[in-house]
C-alpha positions as a Markdown table, in Angstrom:
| # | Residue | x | y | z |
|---|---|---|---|---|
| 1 | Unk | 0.0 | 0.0 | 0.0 |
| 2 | Unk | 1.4 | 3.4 | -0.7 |
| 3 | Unk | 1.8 | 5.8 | 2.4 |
| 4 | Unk | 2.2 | 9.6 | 2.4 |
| 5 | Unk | 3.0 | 11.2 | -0.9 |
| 6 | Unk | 5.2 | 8.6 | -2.8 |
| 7 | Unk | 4.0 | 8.1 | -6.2 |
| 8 | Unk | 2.1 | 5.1 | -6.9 |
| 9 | Unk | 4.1 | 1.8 | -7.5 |
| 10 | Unk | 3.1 | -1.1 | -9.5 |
| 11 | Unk | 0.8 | -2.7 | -7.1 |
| 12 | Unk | -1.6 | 0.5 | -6.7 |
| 13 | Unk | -1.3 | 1.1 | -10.5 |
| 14 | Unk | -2.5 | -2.6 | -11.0 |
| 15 | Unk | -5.3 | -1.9 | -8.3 |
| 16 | Unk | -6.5 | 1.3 | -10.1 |
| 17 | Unk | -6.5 | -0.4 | -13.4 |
| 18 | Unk | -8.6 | -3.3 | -11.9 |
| 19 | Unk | -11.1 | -1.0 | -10.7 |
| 20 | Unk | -11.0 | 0.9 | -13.5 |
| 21 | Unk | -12.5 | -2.5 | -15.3 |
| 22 | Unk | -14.7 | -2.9 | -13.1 |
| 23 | Unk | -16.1 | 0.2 | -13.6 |
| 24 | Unk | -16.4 | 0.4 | -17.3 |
| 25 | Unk | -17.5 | -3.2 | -17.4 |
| 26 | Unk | -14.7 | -6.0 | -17.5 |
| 27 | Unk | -13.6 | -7.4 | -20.6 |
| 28 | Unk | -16.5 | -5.5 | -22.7 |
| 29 | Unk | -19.2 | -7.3 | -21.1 |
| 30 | Unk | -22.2 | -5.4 | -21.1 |
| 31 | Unk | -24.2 | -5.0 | -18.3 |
| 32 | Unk | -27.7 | -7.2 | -18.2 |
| 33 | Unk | -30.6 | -5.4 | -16.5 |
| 34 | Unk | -31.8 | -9.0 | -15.6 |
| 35 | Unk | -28.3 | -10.5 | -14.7 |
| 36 | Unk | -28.4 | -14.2 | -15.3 |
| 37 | Unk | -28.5 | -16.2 | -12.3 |
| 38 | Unk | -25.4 | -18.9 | -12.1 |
| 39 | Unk | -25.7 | -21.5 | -9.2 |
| 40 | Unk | -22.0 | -22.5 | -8.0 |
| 41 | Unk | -21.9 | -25.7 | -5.2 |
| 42 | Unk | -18.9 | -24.9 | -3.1 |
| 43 | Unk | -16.5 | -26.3 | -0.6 |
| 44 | Unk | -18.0 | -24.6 | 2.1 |
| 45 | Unk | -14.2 | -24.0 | 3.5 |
| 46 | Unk | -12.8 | -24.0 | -0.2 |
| 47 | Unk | -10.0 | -21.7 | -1.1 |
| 48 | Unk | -12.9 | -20.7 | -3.9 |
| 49 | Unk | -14.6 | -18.7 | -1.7 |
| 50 | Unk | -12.2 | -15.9 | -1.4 |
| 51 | Unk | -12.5 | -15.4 | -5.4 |
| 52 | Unk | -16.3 | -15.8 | -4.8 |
| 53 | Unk | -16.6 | -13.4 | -2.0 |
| 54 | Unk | -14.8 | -10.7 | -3.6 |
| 55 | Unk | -17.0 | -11.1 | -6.7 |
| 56 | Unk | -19.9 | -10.5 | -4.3 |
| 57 | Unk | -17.9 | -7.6 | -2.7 |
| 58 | Unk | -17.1 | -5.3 | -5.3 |
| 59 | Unk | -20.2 | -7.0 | -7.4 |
| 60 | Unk | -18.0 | -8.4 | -9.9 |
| 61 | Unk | -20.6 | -10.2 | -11.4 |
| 62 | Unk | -23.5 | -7.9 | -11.8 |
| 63 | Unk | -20.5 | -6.2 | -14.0 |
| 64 | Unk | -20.5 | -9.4 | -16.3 |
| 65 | Unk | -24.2 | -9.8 | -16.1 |
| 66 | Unk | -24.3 | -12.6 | -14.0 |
| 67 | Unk | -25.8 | -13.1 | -10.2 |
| 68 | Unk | -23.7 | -15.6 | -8.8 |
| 69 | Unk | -25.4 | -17.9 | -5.8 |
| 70 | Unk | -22.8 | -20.0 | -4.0 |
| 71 | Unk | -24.2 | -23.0 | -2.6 |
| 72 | Unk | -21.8 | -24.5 | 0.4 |
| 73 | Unk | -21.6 | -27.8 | 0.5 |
| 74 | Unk | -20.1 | -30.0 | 3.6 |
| 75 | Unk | -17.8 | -32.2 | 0.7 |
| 76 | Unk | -17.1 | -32.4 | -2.3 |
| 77 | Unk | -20.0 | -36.1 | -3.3 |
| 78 | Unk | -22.1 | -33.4 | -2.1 |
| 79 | Unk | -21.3 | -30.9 | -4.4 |
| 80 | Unk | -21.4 | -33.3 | -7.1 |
| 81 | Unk | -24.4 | -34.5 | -6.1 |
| 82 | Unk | -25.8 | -31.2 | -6.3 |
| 83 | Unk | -24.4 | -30.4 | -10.1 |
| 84 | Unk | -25.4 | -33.5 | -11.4 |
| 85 | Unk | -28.5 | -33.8 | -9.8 |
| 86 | Unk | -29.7 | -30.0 | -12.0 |
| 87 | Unk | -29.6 | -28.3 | -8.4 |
| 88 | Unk | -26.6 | -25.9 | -9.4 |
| 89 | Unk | -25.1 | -24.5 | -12.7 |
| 90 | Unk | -21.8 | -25.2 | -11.8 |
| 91 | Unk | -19.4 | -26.7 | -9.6 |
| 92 | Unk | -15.3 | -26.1 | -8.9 |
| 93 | Unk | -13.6 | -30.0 | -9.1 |
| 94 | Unk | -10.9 | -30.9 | -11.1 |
| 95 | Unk | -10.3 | -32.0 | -14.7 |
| 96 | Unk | -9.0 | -35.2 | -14.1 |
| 97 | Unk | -12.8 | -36.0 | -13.1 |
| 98 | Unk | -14.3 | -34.1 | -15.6 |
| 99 | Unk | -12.6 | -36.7 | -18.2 |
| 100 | Unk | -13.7 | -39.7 | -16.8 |
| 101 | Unk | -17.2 | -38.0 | -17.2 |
| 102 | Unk | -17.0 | -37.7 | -20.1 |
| 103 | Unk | -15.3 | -40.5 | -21.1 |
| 104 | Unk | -18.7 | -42.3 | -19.1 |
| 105 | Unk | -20.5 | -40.0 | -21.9 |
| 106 | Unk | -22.0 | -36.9 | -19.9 |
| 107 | Unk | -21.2 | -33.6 | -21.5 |
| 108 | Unk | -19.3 | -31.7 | -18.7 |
| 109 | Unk | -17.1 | -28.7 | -19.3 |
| 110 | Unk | -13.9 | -27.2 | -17.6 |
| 111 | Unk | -13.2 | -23.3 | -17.0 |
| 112 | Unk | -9.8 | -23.2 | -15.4 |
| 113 | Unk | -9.6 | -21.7 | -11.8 |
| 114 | Unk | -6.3 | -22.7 | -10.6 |
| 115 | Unk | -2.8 | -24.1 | -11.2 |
| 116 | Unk | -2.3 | -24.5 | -7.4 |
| 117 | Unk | -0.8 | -28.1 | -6.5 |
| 118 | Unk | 0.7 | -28.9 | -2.8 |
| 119 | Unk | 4.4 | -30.0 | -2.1 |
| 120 | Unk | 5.7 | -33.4 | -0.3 |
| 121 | Unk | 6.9 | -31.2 | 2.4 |
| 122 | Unk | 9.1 | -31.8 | 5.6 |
| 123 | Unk | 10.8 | -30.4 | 8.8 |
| 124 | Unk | 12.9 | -27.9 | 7.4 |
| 125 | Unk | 16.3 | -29.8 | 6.6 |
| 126 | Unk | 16.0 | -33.1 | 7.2 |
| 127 | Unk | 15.6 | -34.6 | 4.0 |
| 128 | Unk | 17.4 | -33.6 | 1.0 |
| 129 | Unk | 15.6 | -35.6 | -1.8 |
| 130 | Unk | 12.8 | -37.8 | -2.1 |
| 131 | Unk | 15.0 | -40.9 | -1.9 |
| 132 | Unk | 16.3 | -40.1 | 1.5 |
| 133 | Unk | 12.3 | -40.9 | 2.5 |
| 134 | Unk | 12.7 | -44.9 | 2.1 |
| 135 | Unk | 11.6 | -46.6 | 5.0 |
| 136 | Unk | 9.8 | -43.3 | 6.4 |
| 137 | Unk | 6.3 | -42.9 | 6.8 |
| 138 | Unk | 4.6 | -40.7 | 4.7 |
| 139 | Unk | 0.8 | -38.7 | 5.4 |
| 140 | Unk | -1.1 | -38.0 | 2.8 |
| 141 | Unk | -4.0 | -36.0 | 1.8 |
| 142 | Unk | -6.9 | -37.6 | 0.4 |
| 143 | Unk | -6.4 | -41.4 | -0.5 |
| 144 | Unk | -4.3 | -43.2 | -2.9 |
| 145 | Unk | -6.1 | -41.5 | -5.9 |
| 146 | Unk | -4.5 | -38.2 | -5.1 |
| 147 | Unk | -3.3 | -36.7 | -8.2 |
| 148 | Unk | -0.1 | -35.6 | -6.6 |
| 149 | Unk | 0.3 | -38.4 | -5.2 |
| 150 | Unk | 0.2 | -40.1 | -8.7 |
| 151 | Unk | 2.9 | -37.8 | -9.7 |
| 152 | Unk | 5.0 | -38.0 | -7.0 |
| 153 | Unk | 5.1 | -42.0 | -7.6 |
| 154 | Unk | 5.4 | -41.6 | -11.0 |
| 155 | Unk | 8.7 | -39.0 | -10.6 |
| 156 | Unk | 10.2 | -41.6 | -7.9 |
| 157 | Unk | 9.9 | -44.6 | -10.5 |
| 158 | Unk | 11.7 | -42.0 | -12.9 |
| 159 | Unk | 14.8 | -42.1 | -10.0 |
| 160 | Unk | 14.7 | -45.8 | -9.4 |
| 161 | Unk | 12.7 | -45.9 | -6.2 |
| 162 | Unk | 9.0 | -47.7 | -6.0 |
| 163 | Unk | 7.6 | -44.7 | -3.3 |
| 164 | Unk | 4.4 | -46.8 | -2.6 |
| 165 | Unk | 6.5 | -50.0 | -2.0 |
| 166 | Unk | 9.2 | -48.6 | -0.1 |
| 167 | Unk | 7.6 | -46.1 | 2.2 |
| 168 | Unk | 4.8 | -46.7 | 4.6 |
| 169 | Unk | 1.7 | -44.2 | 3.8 |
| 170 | Unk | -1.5 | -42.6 | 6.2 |
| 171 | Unk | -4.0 | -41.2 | 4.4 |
| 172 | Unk | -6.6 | -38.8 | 5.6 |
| 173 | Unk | -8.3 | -35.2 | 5.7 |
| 174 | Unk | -5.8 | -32.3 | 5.9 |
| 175 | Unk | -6.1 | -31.8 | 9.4 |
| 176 | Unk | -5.5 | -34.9 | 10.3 |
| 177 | Unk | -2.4 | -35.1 | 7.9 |
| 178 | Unk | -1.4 | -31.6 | 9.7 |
| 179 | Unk | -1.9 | -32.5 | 13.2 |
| 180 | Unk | 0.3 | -36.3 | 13.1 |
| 181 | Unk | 2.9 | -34.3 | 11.0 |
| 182 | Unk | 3.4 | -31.6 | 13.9 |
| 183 | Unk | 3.2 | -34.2 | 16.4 |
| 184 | Unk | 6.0 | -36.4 | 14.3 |
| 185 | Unk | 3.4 | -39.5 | 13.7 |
| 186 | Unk | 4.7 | -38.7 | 10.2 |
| 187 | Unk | 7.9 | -37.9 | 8.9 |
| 188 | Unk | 6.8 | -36.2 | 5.6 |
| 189 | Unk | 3.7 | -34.8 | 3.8 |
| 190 | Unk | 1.5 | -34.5 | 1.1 |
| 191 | Unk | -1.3 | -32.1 | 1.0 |
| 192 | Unk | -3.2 | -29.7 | -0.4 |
| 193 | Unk | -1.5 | -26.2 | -1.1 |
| 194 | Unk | -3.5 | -24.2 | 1.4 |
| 195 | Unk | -2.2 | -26.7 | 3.7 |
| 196 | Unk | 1.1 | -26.7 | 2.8 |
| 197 | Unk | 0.9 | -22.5 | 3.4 |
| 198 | Unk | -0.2 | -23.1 | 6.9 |
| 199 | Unk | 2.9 | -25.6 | 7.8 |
| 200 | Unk | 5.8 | -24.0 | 6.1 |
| 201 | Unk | 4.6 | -21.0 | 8.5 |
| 202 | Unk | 5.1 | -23.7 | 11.1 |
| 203 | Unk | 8.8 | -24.9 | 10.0 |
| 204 | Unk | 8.1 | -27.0 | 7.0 |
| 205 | Unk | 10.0 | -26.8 | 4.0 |
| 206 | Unk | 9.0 | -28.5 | 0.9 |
| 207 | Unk | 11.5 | -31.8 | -0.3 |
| 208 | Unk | 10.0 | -31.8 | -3.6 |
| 209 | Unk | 6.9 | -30.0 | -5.3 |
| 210 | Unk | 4.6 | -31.7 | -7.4 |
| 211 | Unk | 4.6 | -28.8 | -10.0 |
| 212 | Unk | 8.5 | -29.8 | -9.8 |
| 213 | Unk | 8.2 | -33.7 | -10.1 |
| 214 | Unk | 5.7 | -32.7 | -12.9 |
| 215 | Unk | 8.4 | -30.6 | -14.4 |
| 216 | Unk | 11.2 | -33.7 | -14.4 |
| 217 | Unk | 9.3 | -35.6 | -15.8 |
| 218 | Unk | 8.5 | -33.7 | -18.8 |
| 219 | Unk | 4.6 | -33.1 | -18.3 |
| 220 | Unk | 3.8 | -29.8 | -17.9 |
| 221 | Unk | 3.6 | -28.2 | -14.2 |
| 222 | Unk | 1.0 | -25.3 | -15.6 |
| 223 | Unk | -1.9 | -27.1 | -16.5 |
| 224 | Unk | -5.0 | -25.8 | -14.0 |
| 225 | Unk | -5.7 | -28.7 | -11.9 |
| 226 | Unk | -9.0 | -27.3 | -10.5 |
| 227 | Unk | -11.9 | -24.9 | -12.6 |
| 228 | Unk | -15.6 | -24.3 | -13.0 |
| 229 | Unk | -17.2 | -27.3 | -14.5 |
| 230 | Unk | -20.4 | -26.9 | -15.9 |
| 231 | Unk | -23.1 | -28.7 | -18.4 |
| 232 | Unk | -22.3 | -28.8 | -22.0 |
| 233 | Unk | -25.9 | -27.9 | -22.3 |
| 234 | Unk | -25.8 | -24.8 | -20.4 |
| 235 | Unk | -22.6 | -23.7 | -22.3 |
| 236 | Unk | -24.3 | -23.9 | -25.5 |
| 237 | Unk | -27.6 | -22.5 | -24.1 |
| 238 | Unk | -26.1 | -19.7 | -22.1 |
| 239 | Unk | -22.8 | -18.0 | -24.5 |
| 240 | Unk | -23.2 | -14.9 | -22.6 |
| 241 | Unk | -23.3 | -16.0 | -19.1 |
| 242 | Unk | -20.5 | -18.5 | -19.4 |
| 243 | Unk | -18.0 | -15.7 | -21.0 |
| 244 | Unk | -19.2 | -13.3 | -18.2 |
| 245 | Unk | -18.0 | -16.6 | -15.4 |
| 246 | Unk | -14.7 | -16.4 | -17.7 |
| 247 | Unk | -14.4 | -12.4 | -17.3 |
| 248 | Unk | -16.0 | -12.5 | -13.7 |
| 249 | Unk | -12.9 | -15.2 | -12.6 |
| 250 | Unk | -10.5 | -13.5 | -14.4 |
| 251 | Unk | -11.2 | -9.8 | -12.8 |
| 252 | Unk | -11.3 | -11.3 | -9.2 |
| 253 | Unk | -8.0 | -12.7 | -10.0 |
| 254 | Unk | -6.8 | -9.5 | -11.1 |
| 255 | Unk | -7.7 | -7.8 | -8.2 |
| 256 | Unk | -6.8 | -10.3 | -5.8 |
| 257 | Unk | -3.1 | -10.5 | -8.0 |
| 258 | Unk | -2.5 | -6.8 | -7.2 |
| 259 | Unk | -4.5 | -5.2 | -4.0 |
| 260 | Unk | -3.6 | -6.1 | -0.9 |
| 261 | Unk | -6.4 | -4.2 | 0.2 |
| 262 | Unk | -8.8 | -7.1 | -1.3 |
| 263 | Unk | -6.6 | -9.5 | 0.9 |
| 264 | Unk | -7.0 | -7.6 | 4.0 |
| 265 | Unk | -10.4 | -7.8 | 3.8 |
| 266 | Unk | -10.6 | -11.4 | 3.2 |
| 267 | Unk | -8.3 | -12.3 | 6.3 |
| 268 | Unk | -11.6 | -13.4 | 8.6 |
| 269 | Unk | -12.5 | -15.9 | 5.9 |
| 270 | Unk | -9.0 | -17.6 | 5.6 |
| 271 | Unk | -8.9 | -18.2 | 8.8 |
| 272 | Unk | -5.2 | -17.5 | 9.3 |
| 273 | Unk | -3.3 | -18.3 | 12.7 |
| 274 | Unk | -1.0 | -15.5 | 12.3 |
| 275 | Unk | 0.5 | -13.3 | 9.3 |
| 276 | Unk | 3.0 | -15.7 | 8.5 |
| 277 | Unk | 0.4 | -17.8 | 7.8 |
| 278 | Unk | -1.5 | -15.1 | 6.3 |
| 279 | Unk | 1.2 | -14.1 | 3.7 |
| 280 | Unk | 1.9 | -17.9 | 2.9 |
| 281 | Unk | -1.9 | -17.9 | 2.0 |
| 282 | Unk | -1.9 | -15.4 | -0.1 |
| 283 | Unk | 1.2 | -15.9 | -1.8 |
| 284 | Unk | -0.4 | -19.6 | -2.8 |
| 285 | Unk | -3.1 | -18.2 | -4.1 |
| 286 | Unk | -1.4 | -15.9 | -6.4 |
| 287 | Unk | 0.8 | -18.3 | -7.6 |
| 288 | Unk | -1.7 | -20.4 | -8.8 |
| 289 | Unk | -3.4 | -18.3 | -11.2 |
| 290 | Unk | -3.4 | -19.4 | -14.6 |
| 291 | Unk | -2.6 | -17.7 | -17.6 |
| 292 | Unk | -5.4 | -16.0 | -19.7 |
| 293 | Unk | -4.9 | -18.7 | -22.6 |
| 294 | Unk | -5.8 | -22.1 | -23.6 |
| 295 | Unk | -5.6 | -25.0 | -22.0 |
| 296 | Unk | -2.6 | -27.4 | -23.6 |
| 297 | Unk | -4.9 | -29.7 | -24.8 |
| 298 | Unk | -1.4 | -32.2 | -26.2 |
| 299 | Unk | -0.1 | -31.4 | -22.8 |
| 300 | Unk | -2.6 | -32.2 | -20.5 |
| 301 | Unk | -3.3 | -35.4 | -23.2 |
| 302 | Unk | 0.1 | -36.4 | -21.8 |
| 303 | Unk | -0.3 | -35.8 | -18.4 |
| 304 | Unk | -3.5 | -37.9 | -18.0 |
| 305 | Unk | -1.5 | -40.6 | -19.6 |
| 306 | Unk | 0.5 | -41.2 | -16.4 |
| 307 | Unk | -2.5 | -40.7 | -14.3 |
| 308 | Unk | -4.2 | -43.4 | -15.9 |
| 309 | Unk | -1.6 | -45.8 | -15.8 |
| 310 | Unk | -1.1 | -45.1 | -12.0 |
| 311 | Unk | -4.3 | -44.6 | -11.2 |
| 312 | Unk | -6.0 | -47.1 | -13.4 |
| 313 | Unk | -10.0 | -47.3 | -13.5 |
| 314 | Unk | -10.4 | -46.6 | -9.9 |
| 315 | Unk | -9.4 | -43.1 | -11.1 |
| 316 | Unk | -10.5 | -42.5 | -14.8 |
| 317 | Unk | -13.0 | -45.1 | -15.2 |
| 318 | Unk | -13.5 | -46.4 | -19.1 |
| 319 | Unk | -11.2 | -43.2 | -20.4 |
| 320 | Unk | -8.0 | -44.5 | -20.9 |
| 321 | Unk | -7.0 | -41.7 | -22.7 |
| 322 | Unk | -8.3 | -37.9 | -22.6 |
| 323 | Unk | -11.3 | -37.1 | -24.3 |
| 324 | Unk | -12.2 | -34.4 | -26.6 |
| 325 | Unk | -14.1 | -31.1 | -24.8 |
| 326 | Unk | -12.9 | -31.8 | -21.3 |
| 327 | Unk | -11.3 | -27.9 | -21.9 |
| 328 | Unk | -13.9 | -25.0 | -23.0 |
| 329 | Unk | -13.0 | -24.0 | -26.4 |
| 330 | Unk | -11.5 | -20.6 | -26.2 |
C-alpha cells in the first residue's frame, strides 16, 4: 500500500487499473438489466470462496451480467451430487474428473480456476531428496487416488525408487495429515497447497513440489488442476453467461493479483493463525493463477497418460485416454 506522498508503484497502479475495469465493465461485457442467475456448489471451507466473496464484494458479477449464488456444501460427493443432480449450474472440481465423465458419456465442461498443487513437504532440513524418505512414513491428503500423489510416484519410479513399495503411507483429511505431521506421527507430507501455506509458516519446508516432479518428468507443471465445470448444455444454451464466469474469474483474480487491500479484507475468511500464515496464503493463491490462454490440450493429453496408468479405473473409469471437450473452447 502506498503511504504519504510517494508516487504510486506497481501494485496501486494494478489496483486502479482493476477498478477501473470494473467500472467500465470487464472485458467489454455489457451490463444485463436482468443478470443471469449462475448456481455455483462450493466447498464450504474452499480456497474458492475468497474469489467468490470478492465477486460478491465489489459485485463483480452484476459487471458481467451474472448473479452468482454460492451454494456450500459439507464435501465435495455433495457438491457433485448437487451439479449432477440439476440443483446448481456449476461446480469447482478438477479436470481429471471431468474426463472420466465424459469419457462415461456426460457432457461436462472445464473453465480453469487454478494451477495451485501442494508439495511433499518436511521439517525444514531433514531430507534432501525424495529418496532419503525410504523406509519413512509418509501422510497423505486424500487417498491413494491423489493426483499428486500419482505424480509423485510416477517421478520416484523415474529415479529408481517404487515410493508406494518402499515407504509406509496414512491417508486422511488435511487436518488430520497436519496435526500427526506436527506431532511427528509422520515424517513427511502430502497435502493440499493451502495446507502446505499453513505448515511451512510452522517450520516446514517442501523436499519436492509436485509442480516440480511434474516438471522432471517432462509433463507440464501449468496445467490448472482445478476450474468451474459446468453442463455442455448450459454452455451452448447460455454464451453470454459463461464468458461473463470467464471475465468475472478473471477480474477477481486480477484484483486479488495486485491489491492487498482485497486481501485484507478477506483475512476473517481464511482463517489465518498469524500473518505468516497469512502471507503464505496469499502468496499460494497468487501463484496459482493461470494464464489468460488455452488449456494445452497435447499437454494435459500427456499428463493424463501417467494418471491413468497409476491410477487405473479406480481413477479414470473407461477413459483411458483424454477425451475431446474436457477444456472450454476458447
Amino acid at each position: 500500500m502506498r503511504r504519504g506522498d510517494d508516487p504510486p508503484g506497481a501494485e496501486e497502479i494494478g489496483r486502479r487499473s482493476v477498478l477501473a475495469l470494473l467500472a467500465a465493465g470487464i472485458a467489454g461485457a455489457a451490463v444485463a438489466a436482468d443478470p443471469a442467475p449462475l448456481r455455483i456448489a462450493t466447498l464450504k471451507f474452499g480456497t474458492v470462496n475468497w474469489e467468490l466473496d470478492t465477486i460478491r464484494h465489489y459485485g463483480i458479477d452484476r459487471e458481467n451480467g451474472l448473479a452468482i449464488e454460492t451454494l456450500g456444501m459439507a464435501g465435495s460427493a455433495a457438491a457433485k451430487i448437487a451439479f449432477e443432480g440439476g440443483a446448481a449450474d456449476a461446480l469447482v472440481a478438477d479436470w481429471i474428473w471431468v474426463a472420466r465423465q465424459r469419457g462415461a458419456g456426460k457432457d461436462f465442461v472445464f473453465i480453469p480456476y487454478s494451477r495451485s498443487v501442494g508439495s511433499l513437504i518436511a521439517r525444514k532440513g531433514r531430507f534432501g531428496n525424495i529418496e532419503d524418505l525410504r523406509g519413512k512414513t509418509l501422510g497423505i491428503a486424500g487417498g491413494p487416488l491423489d493426483k499428486g500423489w500419482l505424480i509423485l510416484r510416477a517421478y520416484a519410479r523415474s529415479r529408481g525408487f517404487d515410493l508406494k513399495a518402499e515407504t509406509r503411507q496414512v491417508f486422511g483429511a488435511p487436518p488430520l495429515i497436519a496435526q500427526q505431521a506436527l506431532s511427528g506421527g509422520v515424517d513427511a507430507v502430502l497435502t493440499y497447497w493451502h495446507w502446505e501455506a499453513k505448515m511451512t509458516a510452522k517450520g516446514f519446508a517442501p523436499v519436492i513440489g509436485v509442480a516440480q516432479a511434474a516438471r522432471m518428468l517432462g509433463l507440464s507443471p501449468d496445467i490448472p488442476l482445478l476450474g468451474y465445470v459446468l453442463r455442455g448444455e448450459y454452455v451452448r444454451d447460455n454464451p453470454q453467461a459463461v464468458a461473463g464466469l470467464i471475465a468475472t474469474s478473471r477480474a477477481a483474480k486480477t484484483l486479488l493479483a495486485t491489491d492487498d487491500a482485497a486481501w485484507d479484507r478477506l483475512r476473517p475468511l481464511m482463517k489465518a493463525a498469524n500473518t505468516a500464515e497469512f502471507d503464505a496464503l496469499q502468496a499460494g493463491f497468487r501463484a496459482g493463477i493461470p494464464g489468460d490462454g488455452p488449456v494445452d490440450a497435447e499437454a494435459a493429453a500427456k499428463l493424463y497418460t501417467v494418471m491413468a496408468e497409476l491410477g487405473g479405473t479406480a481413477l479414470v473409469g473407461d477413459a483411458k485416454t483424454l477425451p475431446e471437450g474436457v477444456f472450454l473452447a476458447r
